[in-house]
TORVEXSE-42899 format. One record per residue (C-alpha): residue number from 1; y, z, x. Coordinates in Angstrom, 1 decimal, always signed. Each point is the difference from the previous one (the first is absolute). Example, Ala and Ser with C-alpha at 12.3 -4.5 7.8 and 13.67 -1.06 7.14 Angstrom:
<tises>
1, -4.5, +7.8, +12.3
2, +3.4, -0.7, +1.4
</tises>
This chain:
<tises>
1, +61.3, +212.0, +28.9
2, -3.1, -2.3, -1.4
3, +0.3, +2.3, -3.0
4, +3.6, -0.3, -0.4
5, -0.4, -3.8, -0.4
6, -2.8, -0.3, -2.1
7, +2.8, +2.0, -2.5
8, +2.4, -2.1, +1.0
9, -2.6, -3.3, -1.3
10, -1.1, +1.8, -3.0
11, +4.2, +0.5, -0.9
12, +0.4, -3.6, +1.1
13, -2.6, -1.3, -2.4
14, +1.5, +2.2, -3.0
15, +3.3, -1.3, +0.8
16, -1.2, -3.1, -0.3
17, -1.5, +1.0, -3.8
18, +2.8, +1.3, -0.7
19, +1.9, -3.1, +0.4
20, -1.6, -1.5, -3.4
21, -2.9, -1.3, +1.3
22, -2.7, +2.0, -0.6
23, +1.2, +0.7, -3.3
24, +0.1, -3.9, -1.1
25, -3.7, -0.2, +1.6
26, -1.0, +2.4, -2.0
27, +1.3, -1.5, -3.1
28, -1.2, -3.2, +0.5
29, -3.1, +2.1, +0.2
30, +0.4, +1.7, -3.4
31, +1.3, -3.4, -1.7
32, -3.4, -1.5, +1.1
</tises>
């Protein structure tokens, strides 16, 4: 079950990414 939800987090957290977050972090990263 513990297992399970740890997944569950990790999808949660890539959802999240997937949203356009990470991915404007980590341009305002590359644009300095």
């Amino acid at each position: 079950m513990q297992k399970r939800l740890h997944k569950m987090s990790k999808i949660e957290k890539l959802g999240k990414c997937g949203n356009g977050l990470c991915t404007a972090i980590l341009n305002t990263h590359i644009n300095g």
